[in-house]
C-alpha positions as CSV (number, residue, x, y, z in Angstrom):
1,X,27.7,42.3,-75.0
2,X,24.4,42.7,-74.0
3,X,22.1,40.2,-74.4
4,X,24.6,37.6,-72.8
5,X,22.6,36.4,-69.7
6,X,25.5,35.3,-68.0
7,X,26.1,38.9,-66.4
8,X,23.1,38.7,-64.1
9,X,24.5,35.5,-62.4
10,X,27.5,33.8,-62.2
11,X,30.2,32.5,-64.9
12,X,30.5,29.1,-63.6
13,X,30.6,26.8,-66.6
14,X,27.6,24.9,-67.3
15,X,28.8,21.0,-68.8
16,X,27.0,18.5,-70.8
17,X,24.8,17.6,-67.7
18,X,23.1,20.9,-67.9
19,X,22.9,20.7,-72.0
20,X,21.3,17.0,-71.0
21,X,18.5,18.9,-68.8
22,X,18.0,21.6,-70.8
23,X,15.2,18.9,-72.9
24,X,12.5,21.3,-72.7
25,X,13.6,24.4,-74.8
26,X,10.5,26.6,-75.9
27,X,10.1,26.2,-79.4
28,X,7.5,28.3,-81.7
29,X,4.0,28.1,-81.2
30,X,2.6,25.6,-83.6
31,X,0.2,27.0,-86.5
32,X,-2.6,25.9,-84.5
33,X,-2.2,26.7,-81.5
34,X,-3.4,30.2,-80.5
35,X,-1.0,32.1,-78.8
36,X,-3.2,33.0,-76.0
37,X,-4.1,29.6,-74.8
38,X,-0.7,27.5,-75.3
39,X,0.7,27.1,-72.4
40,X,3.9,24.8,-73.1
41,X,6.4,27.1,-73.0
42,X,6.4,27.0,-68.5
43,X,5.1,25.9,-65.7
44,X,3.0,27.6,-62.8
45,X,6.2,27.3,-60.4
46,X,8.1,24.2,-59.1
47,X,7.0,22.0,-55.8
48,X,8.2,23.8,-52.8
49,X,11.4,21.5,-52.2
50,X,14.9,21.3,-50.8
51,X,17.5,18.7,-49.2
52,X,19.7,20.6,-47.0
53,X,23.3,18.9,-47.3
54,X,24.9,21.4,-44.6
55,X,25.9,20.5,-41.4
56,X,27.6,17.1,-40.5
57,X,27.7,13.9,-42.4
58,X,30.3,14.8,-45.1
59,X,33.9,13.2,-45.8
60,X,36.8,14.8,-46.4
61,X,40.5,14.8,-47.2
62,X,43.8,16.4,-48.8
63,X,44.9,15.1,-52.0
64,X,43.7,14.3,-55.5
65,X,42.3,11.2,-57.0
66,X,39.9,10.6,-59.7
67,X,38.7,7.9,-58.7
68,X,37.0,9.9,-55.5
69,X,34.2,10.3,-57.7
70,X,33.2,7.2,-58.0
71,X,30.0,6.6,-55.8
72,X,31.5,3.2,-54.6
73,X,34.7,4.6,-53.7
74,X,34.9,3.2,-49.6
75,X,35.6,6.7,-48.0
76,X,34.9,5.9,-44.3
77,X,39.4,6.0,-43.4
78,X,38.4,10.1,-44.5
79,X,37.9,12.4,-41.8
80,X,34.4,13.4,-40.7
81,X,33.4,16.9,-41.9
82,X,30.9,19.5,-42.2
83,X,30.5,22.2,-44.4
84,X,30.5,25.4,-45.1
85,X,33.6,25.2,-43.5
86,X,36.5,27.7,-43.6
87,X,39.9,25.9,-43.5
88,X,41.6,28.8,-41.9
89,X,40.0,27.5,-38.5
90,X,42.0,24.0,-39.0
91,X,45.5,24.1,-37.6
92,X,46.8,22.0,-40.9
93,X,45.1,23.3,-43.4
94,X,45.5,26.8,-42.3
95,X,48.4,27.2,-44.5
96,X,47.5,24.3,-47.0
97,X,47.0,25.3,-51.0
98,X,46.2,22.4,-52.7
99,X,43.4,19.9,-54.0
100,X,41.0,18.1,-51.5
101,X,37.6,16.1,-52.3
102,X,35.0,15.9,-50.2
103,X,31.9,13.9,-50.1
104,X,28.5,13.5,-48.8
105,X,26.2,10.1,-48.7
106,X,22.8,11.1,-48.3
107,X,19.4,9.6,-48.9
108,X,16.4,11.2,-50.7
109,X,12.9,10.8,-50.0
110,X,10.4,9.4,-52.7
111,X,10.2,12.0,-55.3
112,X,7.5,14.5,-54.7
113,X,4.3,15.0,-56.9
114,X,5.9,17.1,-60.0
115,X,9.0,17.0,-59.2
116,X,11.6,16.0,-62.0
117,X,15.6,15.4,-62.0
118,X,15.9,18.4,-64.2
119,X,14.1,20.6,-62.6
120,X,16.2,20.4,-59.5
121,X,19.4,22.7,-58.7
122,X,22.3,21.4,-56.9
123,X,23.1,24.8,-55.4
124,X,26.9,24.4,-53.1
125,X,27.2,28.1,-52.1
126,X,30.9,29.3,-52.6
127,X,33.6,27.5,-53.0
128,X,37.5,29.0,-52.5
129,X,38.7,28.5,-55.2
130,X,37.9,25.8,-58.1
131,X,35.8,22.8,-57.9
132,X,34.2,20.2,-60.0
133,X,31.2,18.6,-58.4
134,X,29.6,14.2,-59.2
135,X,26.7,13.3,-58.1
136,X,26.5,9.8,-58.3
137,X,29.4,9.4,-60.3
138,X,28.3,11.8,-63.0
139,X,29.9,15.0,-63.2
140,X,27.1,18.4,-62.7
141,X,29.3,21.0,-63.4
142,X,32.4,22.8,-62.3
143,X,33.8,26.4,-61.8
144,X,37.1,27.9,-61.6
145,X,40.5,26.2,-63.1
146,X,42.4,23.7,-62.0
147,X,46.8,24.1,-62.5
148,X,47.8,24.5,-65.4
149,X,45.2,26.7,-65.9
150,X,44.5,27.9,-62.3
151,X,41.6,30.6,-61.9
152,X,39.9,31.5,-58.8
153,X,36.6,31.8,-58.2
154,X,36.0,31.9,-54.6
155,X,33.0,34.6,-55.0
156,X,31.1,32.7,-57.4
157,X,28.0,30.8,-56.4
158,X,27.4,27.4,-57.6
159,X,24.7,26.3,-59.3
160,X,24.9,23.4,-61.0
161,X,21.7,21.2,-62.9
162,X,21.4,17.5,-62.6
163,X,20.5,15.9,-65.6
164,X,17.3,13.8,-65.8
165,X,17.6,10.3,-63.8
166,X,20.2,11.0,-62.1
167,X,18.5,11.6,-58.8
168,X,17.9,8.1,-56.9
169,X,14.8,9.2,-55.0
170,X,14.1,7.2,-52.1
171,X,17.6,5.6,-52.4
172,X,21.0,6.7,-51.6
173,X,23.0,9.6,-53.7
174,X,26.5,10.5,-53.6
175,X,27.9,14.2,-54.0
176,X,31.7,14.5,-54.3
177,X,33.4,17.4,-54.9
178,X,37.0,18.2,-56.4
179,X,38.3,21.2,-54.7
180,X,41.5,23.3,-55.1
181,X,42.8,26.1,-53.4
182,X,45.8,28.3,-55.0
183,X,45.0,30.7,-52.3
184,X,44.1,31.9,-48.6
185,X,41.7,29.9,-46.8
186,X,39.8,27.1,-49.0
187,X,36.7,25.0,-48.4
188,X,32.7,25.7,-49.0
189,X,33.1,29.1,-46.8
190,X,29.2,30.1,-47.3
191,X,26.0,28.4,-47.9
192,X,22.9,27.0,-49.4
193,X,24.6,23.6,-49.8
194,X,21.3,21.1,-51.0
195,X,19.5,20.0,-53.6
196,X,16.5,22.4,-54.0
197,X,13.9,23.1,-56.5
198,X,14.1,26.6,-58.0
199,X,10.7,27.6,-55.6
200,X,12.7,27.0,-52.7
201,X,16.2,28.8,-53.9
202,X,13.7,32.2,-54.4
203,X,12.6,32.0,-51.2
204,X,16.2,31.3,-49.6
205,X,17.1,34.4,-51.5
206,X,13.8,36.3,-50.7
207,X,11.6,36.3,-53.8
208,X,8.4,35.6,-53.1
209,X,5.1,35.4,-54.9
210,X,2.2,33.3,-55.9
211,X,1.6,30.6,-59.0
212,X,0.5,32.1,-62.0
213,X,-2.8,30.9,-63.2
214,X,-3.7,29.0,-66.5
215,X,-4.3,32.3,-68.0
216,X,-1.0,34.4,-66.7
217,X,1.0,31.1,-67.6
218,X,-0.6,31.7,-71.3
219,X,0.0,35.2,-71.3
220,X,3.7,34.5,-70.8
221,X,4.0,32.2,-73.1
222,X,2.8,34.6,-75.5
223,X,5.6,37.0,-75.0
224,X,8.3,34.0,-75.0
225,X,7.2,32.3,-78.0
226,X,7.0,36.0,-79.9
227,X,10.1,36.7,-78.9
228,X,11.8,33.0,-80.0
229,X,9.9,33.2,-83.1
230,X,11.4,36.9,-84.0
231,X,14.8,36.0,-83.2
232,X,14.5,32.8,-85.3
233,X,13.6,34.6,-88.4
234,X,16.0,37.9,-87.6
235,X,13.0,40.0,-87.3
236,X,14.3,42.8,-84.8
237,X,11.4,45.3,-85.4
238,X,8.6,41.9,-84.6
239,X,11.5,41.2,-81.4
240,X,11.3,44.9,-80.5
241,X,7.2,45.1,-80.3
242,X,8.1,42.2,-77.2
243,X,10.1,45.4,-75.5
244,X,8.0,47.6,-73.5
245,X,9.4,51.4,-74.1
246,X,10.3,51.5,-70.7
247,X,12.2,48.1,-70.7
248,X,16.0,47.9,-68.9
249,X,17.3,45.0,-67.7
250,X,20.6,44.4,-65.7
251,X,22.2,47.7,-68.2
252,X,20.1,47.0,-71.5
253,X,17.6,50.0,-72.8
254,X,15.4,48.4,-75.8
255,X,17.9,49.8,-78.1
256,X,20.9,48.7,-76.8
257,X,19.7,45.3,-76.6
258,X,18.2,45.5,-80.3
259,X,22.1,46.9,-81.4
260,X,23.2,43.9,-80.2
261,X,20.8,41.6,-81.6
262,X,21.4,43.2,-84.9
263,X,24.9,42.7,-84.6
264,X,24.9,38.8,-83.7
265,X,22.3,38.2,-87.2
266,X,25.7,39.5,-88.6
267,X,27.6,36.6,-88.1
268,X,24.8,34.0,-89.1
269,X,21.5,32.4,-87.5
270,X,20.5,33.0,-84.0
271,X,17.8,31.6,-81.7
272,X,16.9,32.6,-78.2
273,X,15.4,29.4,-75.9
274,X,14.0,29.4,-71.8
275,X,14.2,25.9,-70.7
276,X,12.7,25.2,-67.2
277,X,10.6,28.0,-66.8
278,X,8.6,28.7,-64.2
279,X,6.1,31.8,-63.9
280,X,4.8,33.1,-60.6
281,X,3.2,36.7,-59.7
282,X,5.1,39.1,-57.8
283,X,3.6,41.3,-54.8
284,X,2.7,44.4,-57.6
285,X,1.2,42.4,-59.9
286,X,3.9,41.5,-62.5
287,X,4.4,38.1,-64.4
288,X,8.1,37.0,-63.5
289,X,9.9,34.0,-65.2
290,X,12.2,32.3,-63.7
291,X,14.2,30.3,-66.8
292,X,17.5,29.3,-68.1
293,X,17.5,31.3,-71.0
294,X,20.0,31.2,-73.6
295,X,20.8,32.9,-76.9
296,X,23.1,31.3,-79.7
297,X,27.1,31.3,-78.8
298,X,26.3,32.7,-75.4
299,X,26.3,31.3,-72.1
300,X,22.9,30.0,-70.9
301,X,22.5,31.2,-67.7
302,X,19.5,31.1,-64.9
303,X,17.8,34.7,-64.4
304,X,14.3,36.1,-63.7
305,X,12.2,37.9,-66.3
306,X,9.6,40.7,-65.8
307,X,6.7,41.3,-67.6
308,X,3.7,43.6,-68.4
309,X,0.4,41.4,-66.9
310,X,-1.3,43.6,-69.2
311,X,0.0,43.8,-72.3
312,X,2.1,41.4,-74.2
313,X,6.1,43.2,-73.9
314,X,9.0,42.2,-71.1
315,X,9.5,44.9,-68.8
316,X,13.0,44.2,-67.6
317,X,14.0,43.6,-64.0
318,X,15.3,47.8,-63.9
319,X,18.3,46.2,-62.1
320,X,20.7,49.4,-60.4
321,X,24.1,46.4,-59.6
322,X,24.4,43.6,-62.0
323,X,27.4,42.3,-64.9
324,X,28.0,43.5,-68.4
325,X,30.1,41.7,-70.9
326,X,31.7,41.9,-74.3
327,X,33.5,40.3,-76.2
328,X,37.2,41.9,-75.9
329,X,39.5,42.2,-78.7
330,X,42.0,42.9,-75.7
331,X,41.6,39.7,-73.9
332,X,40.6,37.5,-77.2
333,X,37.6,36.4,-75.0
334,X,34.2,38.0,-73.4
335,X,34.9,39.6,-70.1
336,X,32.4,40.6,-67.4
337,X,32.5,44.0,-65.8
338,X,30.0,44.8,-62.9
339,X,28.0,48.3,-63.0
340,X,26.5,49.9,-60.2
341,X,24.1,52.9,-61.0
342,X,22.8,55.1,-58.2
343,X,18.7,55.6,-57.7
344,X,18.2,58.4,-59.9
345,X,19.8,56.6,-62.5
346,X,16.7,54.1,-63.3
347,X,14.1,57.3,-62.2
348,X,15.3,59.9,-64.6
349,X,15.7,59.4,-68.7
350,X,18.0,62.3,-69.4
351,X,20.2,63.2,-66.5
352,X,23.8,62.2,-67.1
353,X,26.6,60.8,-64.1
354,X,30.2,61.0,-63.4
355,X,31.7,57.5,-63.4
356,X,34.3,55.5,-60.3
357,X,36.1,52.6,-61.9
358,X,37.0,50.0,-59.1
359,X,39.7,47.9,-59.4
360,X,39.9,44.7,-57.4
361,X,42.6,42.4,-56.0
362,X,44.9,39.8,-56.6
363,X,43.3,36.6,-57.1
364,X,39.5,38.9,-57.1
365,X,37.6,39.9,-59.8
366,X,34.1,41.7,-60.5
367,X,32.2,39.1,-59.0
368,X,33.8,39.9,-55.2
369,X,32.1,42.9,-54.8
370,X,28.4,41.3,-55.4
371,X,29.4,39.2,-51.6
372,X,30.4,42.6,-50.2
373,X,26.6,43.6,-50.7
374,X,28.5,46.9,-52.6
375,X,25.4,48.2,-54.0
376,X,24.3,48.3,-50.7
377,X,26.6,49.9,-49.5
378,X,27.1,52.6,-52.1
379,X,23.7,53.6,-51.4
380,X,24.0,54.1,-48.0
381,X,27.1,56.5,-48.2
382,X,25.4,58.6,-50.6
383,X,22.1,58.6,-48.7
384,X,24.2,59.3,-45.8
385,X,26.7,61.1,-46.5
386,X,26.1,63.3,-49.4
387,X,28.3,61.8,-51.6
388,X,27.7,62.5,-55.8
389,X,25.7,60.0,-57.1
390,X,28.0,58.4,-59.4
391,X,28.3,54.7,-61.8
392,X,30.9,52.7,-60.5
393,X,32.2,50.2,-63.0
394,X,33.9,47.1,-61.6
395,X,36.2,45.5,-64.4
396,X,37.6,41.8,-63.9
397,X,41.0,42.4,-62.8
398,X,41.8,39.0,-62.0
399,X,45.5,38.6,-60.9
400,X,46.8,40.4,-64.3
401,X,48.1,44.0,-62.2
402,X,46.6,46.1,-65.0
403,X,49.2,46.2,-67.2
404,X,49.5,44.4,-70.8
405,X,51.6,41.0,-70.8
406,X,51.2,37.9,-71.9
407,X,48.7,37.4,-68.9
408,X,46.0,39.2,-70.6
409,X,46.2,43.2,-71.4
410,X,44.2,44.1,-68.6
411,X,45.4,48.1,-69.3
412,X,43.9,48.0,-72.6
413,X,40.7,45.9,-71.7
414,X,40.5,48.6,-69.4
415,X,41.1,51.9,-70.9
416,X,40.8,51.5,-74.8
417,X,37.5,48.9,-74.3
418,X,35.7,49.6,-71.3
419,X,36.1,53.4,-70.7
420,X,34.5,53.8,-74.2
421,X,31.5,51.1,-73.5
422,X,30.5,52.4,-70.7
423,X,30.5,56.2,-72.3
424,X,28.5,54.9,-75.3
425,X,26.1,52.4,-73.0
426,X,25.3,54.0,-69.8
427,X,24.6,57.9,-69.6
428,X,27.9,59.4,-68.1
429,X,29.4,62.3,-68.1
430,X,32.4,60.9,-70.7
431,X,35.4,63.0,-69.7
432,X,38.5,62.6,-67.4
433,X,37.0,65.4,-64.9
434,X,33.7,63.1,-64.2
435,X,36.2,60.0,-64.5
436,X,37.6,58.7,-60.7
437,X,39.5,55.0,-60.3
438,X,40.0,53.1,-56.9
439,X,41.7,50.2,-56.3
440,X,42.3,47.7,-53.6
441,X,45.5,46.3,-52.8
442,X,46.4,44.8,-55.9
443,X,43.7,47.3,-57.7
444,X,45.2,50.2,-55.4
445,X,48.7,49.8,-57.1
446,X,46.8,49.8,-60.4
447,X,44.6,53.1,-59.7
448,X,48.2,54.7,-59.5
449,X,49.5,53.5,-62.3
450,X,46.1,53.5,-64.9
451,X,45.6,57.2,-63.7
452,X,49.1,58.0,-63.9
453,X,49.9,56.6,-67.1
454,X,46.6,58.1,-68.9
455,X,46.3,61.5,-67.4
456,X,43.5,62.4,-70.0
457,X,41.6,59.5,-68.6
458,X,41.3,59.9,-65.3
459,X,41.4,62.0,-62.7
460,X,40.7,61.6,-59.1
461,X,42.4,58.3,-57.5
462,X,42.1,56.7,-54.4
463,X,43.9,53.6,-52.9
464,X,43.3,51.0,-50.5
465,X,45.5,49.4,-48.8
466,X,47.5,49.9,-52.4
467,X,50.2,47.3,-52.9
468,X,52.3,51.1,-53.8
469,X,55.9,49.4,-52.9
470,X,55.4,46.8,-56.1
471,X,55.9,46.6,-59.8
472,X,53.5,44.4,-61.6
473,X,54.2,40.8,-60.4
474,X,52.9,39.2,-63.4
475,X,54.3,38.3,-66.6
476,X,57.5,36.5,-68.4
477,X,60.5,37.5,-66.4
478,X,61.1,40.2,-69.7
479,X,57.8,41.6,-69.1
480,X,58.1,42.1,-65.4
481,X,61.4,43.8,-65.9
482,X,60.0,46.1,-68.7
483,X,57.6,46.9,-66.4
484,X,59.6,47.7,-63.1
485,X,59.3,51.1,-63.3
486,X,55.2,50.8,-63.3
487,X,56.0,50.9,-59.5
488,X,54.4,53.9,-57.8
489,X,56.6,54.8,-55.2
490,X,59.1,55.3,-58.1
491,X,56.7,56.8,-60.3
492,X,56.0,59.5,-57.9
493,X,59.7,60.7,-57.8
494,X,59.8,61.0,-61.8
495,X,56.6,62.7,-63.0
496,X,56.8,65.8,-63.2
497,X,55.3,67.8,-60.0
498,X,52.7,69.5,-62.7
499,X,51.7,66.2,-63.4
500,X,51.0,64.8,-60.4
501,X,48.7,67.7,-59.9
502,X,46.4,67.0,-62.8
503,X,45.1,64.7,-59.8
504,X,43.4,64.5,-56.7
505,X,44.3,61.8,-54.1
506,X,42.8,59.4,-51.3
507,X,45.3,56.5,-49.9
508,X,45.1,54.6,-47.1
509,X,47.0,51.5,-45.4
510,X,46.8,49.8,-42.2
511,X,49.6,50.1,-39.4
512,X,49.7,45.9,-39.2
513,X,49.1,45.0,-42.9
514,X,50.1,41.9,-43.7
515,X,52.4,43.5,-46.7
516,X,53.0,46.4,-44.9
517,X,51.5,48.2,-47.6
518,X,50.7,50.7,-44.3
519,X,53.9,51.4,-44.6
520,X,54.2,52.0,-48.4
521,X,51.4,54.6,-47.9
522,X,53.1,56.6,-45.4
523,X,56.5,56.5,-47.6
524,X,53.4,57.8,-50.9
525,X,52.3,60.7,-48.2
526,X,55.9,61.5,-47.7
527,X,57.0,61.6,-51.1
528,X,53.6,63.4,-52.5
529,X,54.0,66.4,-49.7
530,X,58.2,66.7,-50.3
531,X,56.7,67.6,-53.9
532,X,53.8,69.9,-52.9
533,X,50.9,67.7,-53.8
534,X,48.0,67.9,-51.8
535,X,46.4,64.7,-50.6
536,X,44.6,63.0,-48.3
537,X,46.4,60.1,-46.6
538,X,45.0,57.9,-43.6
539,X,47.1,55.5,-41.7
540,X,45.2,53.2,-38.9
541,X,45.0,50.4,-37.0
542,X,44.2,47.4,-39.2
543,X,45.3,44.5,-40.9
544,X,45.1,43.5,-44.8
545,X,41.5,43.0,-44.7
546,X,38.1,43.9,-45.4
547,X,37.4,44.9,-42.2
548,X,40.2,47.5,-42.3
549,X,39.1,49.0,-45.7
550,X,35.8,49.3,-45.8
551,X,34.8,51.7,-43.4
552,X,37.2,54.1,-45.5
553,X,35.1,54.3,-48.6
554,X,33.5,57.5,-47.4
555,X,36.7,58.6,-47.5
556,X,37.7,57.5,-51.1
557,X,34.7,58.3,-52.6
558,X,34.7,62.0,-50.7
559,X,37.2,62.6,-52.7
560,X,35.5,61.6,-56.5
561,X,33.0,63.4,-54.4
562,X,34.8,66.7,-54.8
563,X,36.5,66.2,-58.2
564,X,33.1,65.9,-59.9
565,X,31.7,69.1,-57.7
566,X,34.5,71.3,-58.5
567,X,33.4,70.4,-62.6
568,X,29.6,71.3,-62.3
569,X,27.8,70.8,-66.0
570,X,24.2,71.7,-67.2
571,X,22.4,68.4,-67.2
572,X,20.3,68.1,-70.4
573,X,16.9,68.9,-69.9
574,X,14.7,66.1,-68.2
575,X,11.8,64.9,-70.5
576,X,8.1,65.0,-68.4
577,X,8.2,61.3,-66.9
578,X,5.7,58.5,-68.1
579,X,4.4,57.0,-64.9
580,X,5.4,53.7,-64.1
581,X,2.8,51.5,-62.3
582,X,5.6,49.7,-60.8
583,X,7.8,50.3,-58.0
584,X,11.2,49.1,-59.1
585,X,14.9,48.4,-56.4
């Protein structure tokens, strides 16, 4: 659904400590204040500030205890540490899955001029693959599951929000953290790892700008408290005069996000708050707020806001890679999807695009492809390359092999919920023609098997380093036999050869991987050519990794590439542009 926040960034669950700082949620202007002088809704930006906890100086061990937490807990028999650390590069834990704590004893200075316990963000980068973080004894949040309940998040960043008086400026703090690994390496494998105010977490991430005067602060505060009053009295047309005509942000057009809007009144009172907001002024001009904003029975989540210095509407942030979510009937739970869309996307009005689903791995999910910098990526191969500029969707796979069990029915989520979203929200060119899947690995097995399986779906496939040799490993042992045939080396030896040519085909595998899913490729080439099916099939030097994969995406999406050229349509006819003042990613 649209208008959950959460999408633009992270899912990491925020606990009572963040409902204990969120004390400063924007409420209506009062009747006599004018809206064009109250300032009470923000602040001018936060003090410059940060306490870097990277490096040395941290404890750490193997096991599970609660009473780690406790700041008075004597850790000094632990071994000496320093994070981010990758525990691959440790001879015993290279193999290790399990839970390990670690902890940091640290002193703050006096607190600086303006600078309050809520308004800090304990930031500890990314974390493989659950953790629950205490400072001072208190817990600040937590992402991931632990077992029974195991979910990895290793791509998520943490942010997590100390509630106010926590902090022991000028004294000593504790931070310990309850980490578990069900998977691969383990540890805090990338930075920021500190306590820093939001001012110094933009510039760590490259936003810059300036304070917002008295008068900008106003002016912002004019568009938040229109908007909260609105969506308090379920007034979408007074809500939709805050829109500018132009607005999109992270997926949402004005009327997408007033469908939604609509459609949450339906199931009783809502209200929209930004807690901790601070307003600065970008290089072009443009009031930006930086709050955790939150809407009734969503997530509350921390993202940046764009608006009009001139007039009083939100511009969006035009985003081209963000999340989506909805609430799945599927899944009996929102799920997050990831969307790409290429430059002409956000620079035409009109103009509609063939669509790549990407499927990730076992133990990934949408999120993994916002640390592989994919957007970036994406537009460099069609920049240089010549590739079709296309949306590529990135649904959360999780572990759940894209079929239906009692794991989730990630097949359904997938084609029955998704496909259909994305044709009604984004401007596609909705049939199977203009309709590719890729996969990787886990997501490589399930490109097969998705496009296989729903012919009038999709179309071209590609797969890397596709796990082709296996059936669905997921499941009650009845579910994973009824679904042994959803194996792809076997499925290519029963459809029928006309079939099988409904399709176009990319597949790839490396000649050391770690499955030897290199191998399963070759035996797909083999079988595909003994039945006359054209394809393209790569087999190189690599392991089970990024590094082997990657590189081959020129590949993969060469073929989409020619699917969707060899199924030209007339584009509607463009409308004459309204200039935009602003220069937008």
């Amino acid at each position: 659904m649209s208008l959950s926040v959460s999408r633009t960034r992270r899912r990491a669950a925020l606990l009572g400590a963040l409902a204990l700082s969120l004390t400063c949620v924007n409420v209506p202007t009062s009747a006599t204040a004018h809206p064009k002088t109250d300032t009470s809704c923000a602040t001018t930006g936060s003090v410059d500030f940060g306490a870097d906890l990277a490096g040395d100086g941290w404890k750490f061990t193997t096991g599970d205890d609660p009473a780690w937490s406790d700041p008075a807990f004597a850790d000094s028999g632990w071994r000496d540490w320093s994070v981010p650390d990758n525990w691959g590069n440790h001879t015993d834990l290279s193999t290790y899955d399990g839970f390990a704590w670690y902890r940091k004893t640290f002193t703050l200075p006096e607190r600086p001029a303006g600078v309050t316990d809520s308004a800090v963000v304990a930031a500890l980068g990314k974390i493989d693959d659950a953790d629950r973080a205490f400072l001072n004894g208190q817990e600040i949040g937590r992402t991931g599951g632990f077992p029974p309940n195991f979910d990895s998040t290793w791509e998520v960043p943490r942010e997590y929000y100390p509630a106010d008086g926590l902090l022991k400026w000028g004294g000593t703090n504790v931070l310990a953290v309850r980490v578990y690994d069900g998977t691969g390496g383990g540890g805090f494998y990338q930075g920021p790892v500190g306590l820093y105010s939001k001012a110094r977490l933009r510039a760590l991430s490259g936003i810059t700008g300036t304070a917002a005067t008295r008068a900008q602060l106003a002016h912002a505060c004019a568009v938040l408290n229109a908007q909260h009053r609105a969506v308090a009295a379920g007034n979408t047309r007074a809500y939709a005069e805050t829109l500018a005509p132009s607005f999109f942000h992270s997926g949402d057009t004005a009327d997408r996000r007033l469908s939604d809007l609509r459609a949450l009144l339906k199931t009783g009172r809502v209200t929209l708050t930004d807690a901790q907001a601070e307003v600065f002024v970008d290089s072009q001009g443009r009031l930006v707020v930086d709050t955790i904003r939150g809407w009734t029975s969503l997530p509350t989540a921390r993202e940046l806001l764009y608006l009009d210095p001139r007039k009083d509407v939100e511009l969006g942030d035009h985003a081209r890679f963000f999340r989506d979510d909805y609430a799945s009937a599927a899944m009996g739970r929102r799920m997050q999807f990831n969307v790409y869309l290429p430059q002409s996307y956000t620079r035409t009005t009109a103009k509609r695009f063939p669509v790549v689903y990407m499927l990730n791995g076992f133990n990934g999910s949408n999120i993994e492809w916002e640390a592989r910098d994919i957007d970036t990526v994406l537009d460099r191969l069609i920049r240089e390359k010549g590739l079709e500029e296309t949306i590529v969707v990135f649904p959360d796979g999780d572990s759940g092999w894209y079929v239906d069990t009692s794991a989730g029915n990630y097949r359904s989520m997938i084609v029955d919920e998704i496909v259909p979203l994305v044709d009604r929200a984004y401007r596609t060119i909705p049939d199977r023609d203009h309709r590719g899947i890729s996969g990787v690995s886990m997501g490589g097995q399930g490109a097969f098997t998705l496009a296989w399986k729903n012919p009038s779906v999709f179309s071209s496939i590609a797969s890397h380093m596709g796990a082709l040799s296996l059936a669905p490993l997921v499941g009650t042992a009845e579910e994973r036999a009824a679904n042994a045939g959803l194996r792809p080396l076997t499925l290519v030896t029963t459809l029928p050869v006309a079939d099988l040519n409904r399709h176009r085909y990319y597949f790839d595998g490396g000649d050391s991987d770690d499955y030897r899913f290199g191998v399963a490729a070759q035996q797909m080439s083999t079988a595909l050519a003994a039945r006359g099916v054209r394809h393209d099939y790569q087999l190189g030097a690599g392991r089970h990794d990024d590094a082997y994969w990657m590189p081959k995406l020129d590949r993969s999406f060469g073929v989409h590439t020619e699917q969707f050229r060899a199924n030209p349509v007339k584009q509607p006819r463009e409308p004459k542009p309204v200039r935009d003042p602003y220069t937008w990613p």
